[in-house]
Structures are given as structure tokens and as C-alpha cells.
C-alpha positions as CSV (number, residue, x, y, z in Angstrom):
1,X,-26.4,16.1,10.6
2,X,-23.9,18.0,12.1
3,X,-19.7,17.6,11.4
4,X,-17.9,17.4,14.7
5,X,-14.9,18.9,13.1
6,X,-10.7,17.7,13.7
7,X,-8.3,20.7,14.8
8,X,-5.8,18.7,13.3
9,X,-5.4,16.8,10.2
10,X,-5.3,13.2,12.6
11,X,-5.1,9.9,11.0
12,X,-6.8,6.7,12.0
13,X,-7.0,3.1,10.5
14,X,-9.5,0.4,10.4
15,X,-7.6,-2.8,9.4
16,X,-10.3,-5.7,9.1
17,X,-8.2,-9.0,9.5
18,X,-9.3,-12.6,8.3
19,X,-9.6,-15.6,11.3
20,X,-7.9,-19.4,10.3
21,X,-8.4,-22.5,11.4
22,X,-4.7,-23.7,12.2
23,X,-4.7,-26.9,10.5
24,X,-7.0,-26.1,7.7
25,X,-6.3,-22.7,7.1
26,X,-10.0,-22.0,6.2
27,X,-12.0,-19.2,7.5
28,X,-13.3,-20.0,10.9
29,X,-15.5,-18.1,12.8
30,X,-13.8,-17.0,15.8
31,X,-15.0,-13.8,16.9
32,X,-16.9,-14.7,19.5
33,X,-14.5,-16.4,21.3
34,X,-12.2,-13.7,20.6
35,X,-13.3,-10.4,21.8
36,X,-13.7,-12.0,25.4
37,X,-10.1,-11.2,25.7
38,X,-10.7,-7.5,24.7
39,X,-14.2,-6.8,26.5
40,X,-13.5,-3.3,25.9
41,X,-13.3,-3.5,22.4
42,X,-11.5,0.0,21.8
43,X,-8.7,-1.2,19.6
44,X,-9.9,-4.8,18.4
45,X,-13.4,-5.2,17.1
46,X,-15.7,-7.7,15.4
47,X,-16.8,-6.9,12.2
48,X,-20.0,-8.0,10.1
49,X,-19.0,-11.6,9.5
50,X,-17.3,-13.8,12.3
51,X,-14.7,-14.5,10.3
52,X,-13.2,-10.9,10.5
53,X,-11.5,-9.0,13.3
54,X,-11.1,-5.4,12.7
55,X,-7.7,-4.2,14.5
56,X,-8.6,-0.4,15.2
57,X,-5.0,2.6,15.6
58,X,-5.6,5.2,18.2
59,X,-6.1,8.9,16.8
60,X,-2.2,9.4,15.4
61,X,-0.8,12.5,14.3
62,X,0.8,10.7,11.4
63,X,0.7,7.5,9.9
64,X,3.9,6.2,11.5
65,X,2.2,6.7,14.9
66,X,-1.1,5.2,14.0
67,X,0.6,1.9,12.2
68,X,3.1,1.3,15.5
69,X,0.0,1.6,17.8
70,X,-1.6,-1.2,15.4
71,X,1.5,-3.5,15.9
72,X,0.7,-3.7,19.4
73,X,-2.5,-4.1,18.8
74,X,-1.5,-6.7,16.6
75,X,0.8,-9.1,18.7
76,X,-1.7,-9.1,21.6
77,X,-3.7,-10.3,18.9
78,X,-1.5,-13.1,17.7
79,X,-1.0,-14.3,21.3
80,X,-4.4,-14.5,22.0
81,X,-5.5,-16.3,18.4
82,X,-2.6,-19.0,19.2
83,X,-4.3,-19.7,22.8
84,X,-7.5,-20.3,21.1
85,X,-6.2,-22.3,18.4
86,X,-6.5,-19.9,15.4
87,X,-4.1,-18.3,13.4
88,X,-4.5,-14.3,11.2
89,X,-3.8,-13.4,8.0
90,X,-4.7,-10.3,5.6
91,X,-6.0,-10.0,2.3
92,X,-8.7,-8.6,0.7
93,X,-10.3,-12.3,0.3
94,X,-9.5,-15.6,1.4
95,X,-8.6,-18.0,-1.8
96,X,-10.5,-21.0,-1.3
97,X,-13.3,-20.7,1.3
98,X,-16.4,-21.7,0.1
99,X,-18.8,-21.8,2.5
100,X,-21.1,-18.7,3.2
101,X,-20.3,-15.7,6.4
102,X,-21.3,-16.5,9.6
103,X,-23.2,-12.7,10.7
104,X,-21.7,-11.3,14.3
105,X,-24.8,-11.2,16.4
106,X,-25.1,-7.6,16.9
107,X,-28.4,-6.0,16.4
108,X,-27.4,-3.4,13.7
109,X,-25.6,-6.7,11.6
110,X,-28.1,-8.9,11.9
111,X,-30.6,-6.4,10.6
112,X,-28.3,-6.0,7.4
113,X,-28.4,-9.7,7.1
114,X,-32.4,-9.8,7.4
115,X,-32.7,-6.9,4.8
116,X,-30.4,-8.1,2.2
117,X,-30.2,-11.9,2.7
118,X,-27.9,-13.9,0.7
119,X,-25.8,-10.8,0.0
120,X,-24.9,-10.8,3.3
121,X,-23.9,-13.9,3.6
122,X,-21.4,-13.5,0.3
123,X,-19.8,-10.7,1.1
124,X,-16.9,-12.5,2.7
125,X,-14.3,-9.4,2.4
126,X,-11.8,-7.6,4.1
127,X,-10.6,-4.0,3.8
128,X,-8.5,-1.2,5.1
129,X,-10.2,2.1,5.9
130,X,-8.3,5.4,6.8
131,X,-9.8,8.5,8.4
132,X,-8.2,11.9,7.8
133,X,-9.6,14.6,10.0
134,X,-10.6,16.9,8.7
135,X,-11.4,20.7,10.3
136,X,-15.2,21.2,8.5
137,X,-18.1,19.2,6.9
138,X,-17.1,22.0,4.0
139,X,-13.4,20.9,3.7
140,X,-14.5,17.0,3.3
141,X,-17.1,17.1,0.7
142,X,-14.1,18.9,-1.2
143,X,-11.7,16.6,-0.6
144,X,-14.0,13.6,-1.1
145,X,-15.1,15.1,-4.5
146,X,-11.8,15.9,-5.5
147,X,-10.2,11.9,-4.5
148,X,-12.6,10.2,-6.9
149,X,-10.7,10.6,-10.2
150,X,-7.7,9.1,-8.1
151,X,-10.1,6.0,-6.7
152,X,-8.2,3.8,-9.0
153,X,-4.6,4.7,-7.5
154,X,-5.6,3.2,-4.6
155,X,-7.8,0.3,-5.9
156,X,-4.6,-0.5,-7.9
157,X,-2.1,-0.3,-5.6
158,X,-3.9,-2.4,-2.4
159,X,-5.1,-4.9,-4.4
160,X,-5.1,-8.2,-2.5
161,X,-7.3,-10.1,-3.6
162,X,-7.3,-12.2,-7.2
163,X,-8.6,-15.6,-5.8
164,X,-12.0,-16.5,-4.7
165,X,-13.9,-19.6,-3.4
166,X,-10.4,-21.2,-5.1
167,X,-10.6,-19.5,-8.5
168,X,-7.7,-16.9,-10.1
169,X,-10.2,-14.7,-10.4
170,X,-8.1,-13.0,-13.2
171,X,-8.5,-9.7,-11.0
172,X,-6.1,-8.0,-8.9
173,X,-8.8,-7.0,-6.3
174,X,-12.1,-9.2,-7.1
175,X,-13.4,-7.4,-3.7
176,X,-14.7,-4.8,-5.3
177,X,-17.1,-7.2,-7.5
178,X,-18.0,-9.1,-4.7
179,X,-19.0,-5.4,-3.0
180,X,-20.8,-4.2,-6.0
181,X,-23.7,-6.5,-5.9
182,X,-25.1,-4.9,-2.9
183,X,-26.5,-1.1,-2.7
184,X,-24.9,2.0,-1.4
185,X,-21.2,0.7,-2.6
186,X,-18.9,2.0,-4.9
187,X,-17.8,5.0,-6.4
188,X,-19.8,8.5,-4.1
189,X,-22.3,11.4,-5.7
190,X,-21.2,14.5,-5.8
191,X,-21.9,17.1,-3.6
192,X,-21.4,20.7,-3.9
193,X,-21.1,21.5,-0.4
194,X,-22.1,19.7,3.1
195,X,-25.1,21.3,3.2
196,X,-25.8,19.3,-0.1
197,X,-24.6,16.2,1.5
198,X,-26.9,17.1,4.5
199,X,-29.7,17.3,2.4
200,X,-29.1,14.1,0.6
201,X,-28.9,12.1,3.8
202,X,-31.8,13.6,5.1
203,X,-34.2,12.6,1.7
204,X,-32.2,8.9,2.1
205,X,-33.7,8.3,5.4
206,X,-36.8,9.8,4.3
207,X,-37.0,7.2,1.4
208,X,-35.8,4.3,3.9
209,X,-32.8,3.7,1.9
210,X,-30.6,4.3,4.9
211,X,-31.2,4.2,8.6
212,X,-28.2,6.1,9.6
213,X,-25.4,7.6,7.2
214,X,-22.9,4.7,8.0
215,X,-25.5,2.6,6.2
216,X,-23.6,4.6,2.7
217,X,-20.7,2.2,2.4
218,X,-19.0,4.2,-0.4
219,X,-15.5,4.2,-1.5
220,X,-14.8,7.6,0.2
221,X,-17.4,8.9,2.8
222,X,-17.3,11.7,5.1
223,X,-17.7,10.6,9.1
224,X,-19.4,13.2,10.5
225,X,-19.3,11.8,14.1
226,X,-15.5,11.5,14.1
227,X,-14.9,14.3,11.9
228,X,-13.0,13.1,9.3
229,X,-13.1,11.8,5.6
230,X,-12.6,8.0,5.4
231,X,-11.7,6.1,2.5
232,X,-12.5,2.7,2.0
233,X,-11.3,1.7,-1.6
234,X,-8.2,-0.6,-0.6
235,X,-7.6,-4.0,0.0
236,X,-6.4,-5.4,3.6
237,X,-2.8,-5.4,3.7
238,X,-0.8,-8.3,4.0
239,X,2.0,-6.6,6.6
240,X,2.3,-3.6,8.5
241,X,4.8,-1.9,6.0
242,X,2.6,-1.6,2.9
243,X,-0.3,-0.7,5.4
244,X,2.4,2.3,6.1
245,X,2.7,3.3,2.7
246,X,-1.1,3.2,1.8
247,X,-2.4,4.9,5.0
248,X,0.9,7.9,4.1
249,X,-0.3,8.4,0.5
250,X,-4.0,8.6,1.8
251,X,-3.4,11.0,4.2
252,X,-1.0,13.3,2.0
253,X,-3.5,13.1,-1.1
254,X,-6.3,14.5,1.0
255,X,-4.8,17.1,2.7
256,X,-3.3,18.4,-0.5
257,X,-6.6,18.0,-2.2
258,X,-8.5,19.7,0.9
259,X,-5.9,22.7,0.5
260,X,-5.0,23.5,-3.1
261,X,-6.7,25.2,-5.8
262,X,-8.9,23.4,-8.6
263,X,-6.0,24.4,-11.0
264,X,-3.4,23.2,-9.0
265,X,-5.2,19.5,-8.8
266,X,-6.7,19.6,-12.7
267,X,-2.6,19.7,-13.8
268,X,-2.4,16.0,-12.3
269,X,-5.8,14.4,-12.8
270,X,-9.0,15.6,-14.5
271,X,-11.1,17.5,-11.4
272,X,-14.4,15.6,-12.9
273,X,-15.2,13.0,-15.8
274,X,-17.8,11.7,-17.1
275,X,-19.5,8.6,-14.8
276,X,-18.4,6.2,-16.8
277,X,-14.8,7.0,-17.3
278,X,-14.8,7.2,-13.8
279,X,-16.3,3.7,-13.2
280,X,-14.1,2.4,-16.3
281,X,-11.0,3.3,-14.5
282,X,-11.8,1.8,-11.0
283,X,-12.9,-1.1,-12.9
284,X,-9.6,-1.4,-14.9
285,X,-7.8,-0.9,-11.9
286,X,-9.2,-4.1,-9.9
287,X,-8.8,-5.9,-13.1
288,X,-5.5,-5.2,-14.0
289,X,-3.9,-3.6,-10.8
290,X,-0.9,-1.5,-11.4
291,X,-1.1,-2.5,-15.4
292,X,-4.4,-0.8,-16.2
293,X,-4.7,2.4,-18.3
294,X,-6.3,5.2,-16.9
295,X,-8.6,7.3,-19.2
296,X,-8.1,10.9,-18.9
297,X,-10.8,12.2,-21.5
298,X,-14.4,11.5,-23.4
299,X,-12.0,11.3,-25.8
300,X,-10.5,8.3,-24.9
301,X,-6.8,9.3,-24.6
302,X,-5.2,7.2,-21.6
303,X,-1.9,6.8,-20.1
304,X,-0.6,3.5,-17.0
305,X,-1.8,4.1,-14.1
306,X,1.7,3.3,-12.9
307,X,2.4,6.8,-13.9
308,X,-0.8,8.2,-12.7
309,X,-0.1,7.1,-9.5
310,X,4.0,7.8,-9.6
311,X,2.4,11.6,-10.8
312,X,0.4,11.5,-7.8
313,X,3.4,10.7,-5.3
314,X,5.6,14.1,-6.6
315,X,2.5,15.5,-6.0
316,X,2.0,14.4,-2.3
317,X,5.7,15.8,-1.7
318,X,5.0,19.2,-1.0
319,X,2.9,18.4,1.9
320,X,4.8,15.4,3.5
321,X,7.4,16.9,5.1
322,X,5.2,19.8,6.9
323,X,2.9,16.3,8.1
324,X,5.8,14.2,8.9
325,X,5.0,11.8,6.1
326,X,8.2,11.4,4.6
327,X,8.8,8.0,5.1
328,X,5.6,6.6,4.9
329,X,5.3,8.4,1.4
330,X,8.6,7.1,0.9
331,X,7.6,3.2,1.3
332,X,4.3,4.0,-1.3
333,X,6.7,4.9,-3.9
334,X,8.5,1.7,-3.1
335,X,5.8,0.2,-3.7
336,X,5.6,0.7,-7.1
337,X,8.6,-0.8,-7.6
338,X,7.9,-3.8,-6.2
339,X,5.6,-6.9,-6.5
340,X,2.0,-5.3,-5.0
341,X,0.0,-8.2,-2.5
342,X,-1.9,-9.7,-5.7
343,X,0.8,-10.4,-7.7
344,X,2.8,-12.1,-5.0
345,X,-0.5,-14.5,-4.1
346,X,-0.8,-15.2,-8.1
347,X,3.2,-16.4,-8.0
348,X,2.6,-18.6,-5.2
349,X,-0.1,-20.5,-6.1
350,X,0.6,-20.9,-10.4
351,X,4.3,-22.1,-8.7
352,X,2.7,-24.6,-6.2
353,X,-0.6,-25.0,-8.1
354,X,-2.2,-24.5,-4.8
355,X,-4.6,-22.6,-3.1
356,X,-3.8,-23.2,0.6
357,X,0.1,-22.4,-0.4
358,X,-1.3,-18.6,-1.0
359,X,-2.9,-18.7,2.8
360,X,0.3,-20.2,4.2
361,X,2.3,-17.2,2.3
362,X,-0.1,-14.9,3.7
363,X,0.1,-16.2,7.3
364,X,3.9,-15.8,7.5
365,X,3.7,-12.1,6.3
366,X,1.4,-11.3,9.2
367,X,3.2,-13.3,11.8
368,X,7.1,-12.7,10.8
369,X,7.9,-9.9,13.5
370,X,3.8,-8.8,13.1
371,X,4.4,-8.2,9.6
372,X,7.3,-5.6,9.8
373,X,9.9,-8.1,7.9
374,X,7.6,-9.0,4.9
375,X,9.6,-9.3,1.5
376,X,9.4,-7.0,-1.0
377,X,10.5,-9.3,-3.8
């Protein structure tokens, strides 16, 4: 497999996108319908259930360019949902549907849905993935290997999603459980080089665990057909201003990881630990969210996360100004001072008692102004 590699460190988002029934506000399956106002389908996508539309940015050189491309993208969107009777919002689940996914009828999908069955049909989630390009296959395995300690950072920081099928889950992002019940998700292996990771995929297909390499849904994975590093960890954003800060932090992270020295890193987060301290912590952090503790040792010694992560901002300074990521960076250390998308759908609904309050308050975050005016309180 070769990497196509990026001359520049671009940036690109996935933003997967839940459909509503208006009056109801369940999940409807809509995508159908949908995508025959975008026959083209570069910039608005179906996903794996009908449910979901994935809004796509255009190859940006930062992530203020990518994010204003996906607010266009976005209120064509709205228009067209309104004409057919259906209404958007974003989270990492819906609280209260029930019922099982709907699979888009496209022939890679459906054979997912034939191989893994009732899987399939549960895993009714929705995600943001960013792509970083990156300049070799070389470059991204290093980068990839060095982001796992800080998985949780941004587990913690986009969760959205604490309810599902109309239970308070009593996680900040129950996603991730719903996602680890399947194969080939999760935290990534380890690989030395890309010709390591070349190897790998090669004795996967071999052993018919995967047909082609996106089959490896991992946290972080490297796209050698775009030539990039995508990360997969976080929730779906509820507006377009914390997508902002999450895509800025993403990008700044890896391209300091990709650049400096093992040293440099191992003074902010341990460069490797043990399997399951690193599992423990990603855990944690879809537990708890922004109160987990992060464990930093075999030894057991941990510190918040909250600091973790604030450790992980002053590190991403350095590099933000020379990739015009000030401001993005900027709105991620807001962030942290803020309440984060799980903790404002928990308010909602233990203040209404109501499950259906949490869609309508998700609704009006994506619709107010396409989700640029959403409250930080």
C-alpha cells in the first residue's frame, strides 16, 4: 500500500450529522431522499445508517477555512432538510431512539451489515473525523503512535453523548461503548514504521479480517489514499464553534507530534504505557469527561485530565501561529472553561426530566445562525 503523500499540512473534516422527524424529533431515515438534492455527493454524503448525513469541508489550509466551507455546506443542508420535512442536529447519539439503524444501500454497507448482523444495526452513532496531511506514510505512523497517550484529551473534550435509547447513560461519550462491541475499533497497534503498517495490512487481508484498510475503524488511522492521518476519537459537535476548537487542537497536536523530538513530547505525556493504562484512561475519559484522572505511570500516579489537556494546549502554542491556528486553539482552551456538549444535554433533561427536551436543545444549536451563535454557558 502505497502513501500518496500531502505537501502541506492540509486539514479536512468529516462531520456525520443525525436526521429528525420534525414533529417527533426521532431518528428518521432520510438519506435517501436527501442526497437527490446533492447527486454529486462531494461535500454531503450518506453514511452507514440512513439516519446519518456526513457533511464533508474541502481540503483547507487551516481549520478556520475548512469549518466556514462546512457552514455552507451546512445551510444548503438545512434548506433542503426543511423542504423535505426533516430537521438536523449533532451529537454523538440520539437520546431516546430505540429502534434499530436502517443500513444505506450501498454495496460496501450492506456487506458490513451481512457480516456483522445485529452490530450493525446498533451502532446508531455519530462522529467527527479530521484528516491532517501529512508529507509521508513515515511521518503518520509517528504521529499516530505518538497521539495515543493523548486519545483521552479528545475523548474528553468532544463528548456528546451521555443518553441512550432514553437512559443517562452515566457517561460523557457512551459512543465509544456502543463502538467497542464490534472489531477493528478502538485504541491502534503500534507500528514502528509504515513499512510495519504495510505489513500488517497486508497479513489482515491475508487472514480475511479486512477487505481494504478503511475496514480498520480505529481511533486514529493513517489514510493512505488521501495522505493524511485521521482521527476519529471525538463526538459530533453540537455547533460549528466547538467543531472549530476540536478540529484546531487536532491539527496543532499532530503536527507538533509529527515534528518534535521523543524528549520534547515525553515532558508532557508519557511517549508509551502500558495497554491498559492506556485503555484505562480513554475509558475514564468517556466516563467522566473533563473530570476523569489520567494515569501517568504502572505506578498508578495520576493527575485531571483537565490539566492534561490545558498542558497539551501551551504545548500546541508554538506551532499555531506558524499554521494560522490561533484562534481556533484559542476557542479549545475556551472550552475548558465552559460547559462541554455532555454536560449541557445532562442539565436539560434532569431540569425538564425529558428526553425530547435534550433533542429540541440540540436542534437549536445547529439551526441558530448554522450553529455559529451556540451558548457557551
Amino acid at each position: 500500500m502505497q502513501f500518496s503523500p500531502s505537501e502541506k499540512h492540509t486539514v479536512g473534516v468529516e462531520w456525520e450529522l443525525q436526521l429528525l422527524d420534525p414533529d417527533s424529533l426521532d431518528l428518521i431515515d432520510g438519506i435517501m431522499p436527501l442526497m437527490e438534492f446533492f447527486p454529486d455527493a462531494n461535500y454531503v454524503k450518506p453514511e452507514f445508517i440512513q439516519s446519518c448525513v456526513e457533511l464533508n469541508s474541502c481540503i483547507a489550509d487551516n481549520s478556520a477555512e475548512a469549518v466556514a466551507h462546512l457552514e455552507q455546506s451546512l445551510h444548503g443542508l438545512l434548506r433542503r432538510c426543511e423542504e423535505l420535512e426533516m430537521s438536523v442536529c449533532g451529537a454523538g447519539t440520539h437520546p431516546f431512539c430505540r429502534r434499530l439503524a436502517l443500513i444505506t444501500p450501498i454495496p460496501r454497507y450492506l456487506l458490513m451489515e451481512r457480516e456483522s448482523g445485529y452490530m450493525a444495526q446498533n451502532q446508531i452513532t455519530f462522529s467527527t473525523h479530521v484528516h491532517i496531511g501529512m508529507q509521508s506514510g513515515d511521518q503518520a505512523i509517528r504521529a499516530m503512535t505518538r497521539l495515543i497517550p493523548a486519545l483521552s484529551a479528545f475523548i474528553a473534550l468532544s463528548a456528546n453523548s451521555p443518553f441512550w435509547r432514553g437512559h443517562e447513560t452515566g457517561h460523557a461519550a457512551y459512543r465509544h461503548r456502543i463502538l467497542a462491541a464490534a472489531p477493528n475499533y478502538g485504541l491502534p497497534s503500534r507500528f514502528r514504521d509504515w513499512q510495519a503498517f504495510d505489513r500488517f495490512l497486508t497479513a489482515a487481508k491475508r487472514a480475511n479480517m479486512i477487505r481494504h484498510f478503511k475496514d480498520i475503524h480505529w481511533d486514529i488511522r493513517p489514510h493512505p489514499d488521501f495522505g493524511t492521518l485521521e482521527l476519529r476519537a471525538m463526538d459530533a459537535a453540537s455547533g460549528l464553534r466547538e467543531l472549530h476548537g476540536l478540529v484546531a487542537f487536532a491539527r496543532c497536536l499532530i503536527l507538533r507530534l509529527a515534528e518534535v523530538s521523543a524528549g520534547e513530547f515525553s515532558e508532557i505525556l508519557p511517549a508509551k504505557l502500558p495497554h491498559w493504562i492506556e485503555k484505562q484512561n480513554c475509558f475514564r475519559a468517556g466516563l467522566c469527561g473533563l473530570d476523569a484522572e489520567y494515569i501517568l505511570d504502572e505506578e498508578g500516579t495520576h493527575r485531571p485530565l483537565r490539566k492534561v489537556i490545558g498542558d497539551l494546549l501551551d504545548f500546541c502554542k508554538p506551532i499555531a501561529v506558524a499554521v494560522d491556528e490561533v484562534q481556533g486553539l484559542q476557542i479549545a482552551a475556551d472550552m475548558l472553561e465552559h460547559k462541554l456538549g455532555y454536560e449541557r444535554q445532562v442539565e436539560v433533561y434532569r431540569k425538564d426530566n425529558s428526553a425530547r427536551s435534550v433533542v429540541e436543545l440540540l436542534q437549536q444549536l445547529l439551526s441558530t445562525a448554522g450553529g455559529r451563535e451556540q451558548s457557551e454557558g
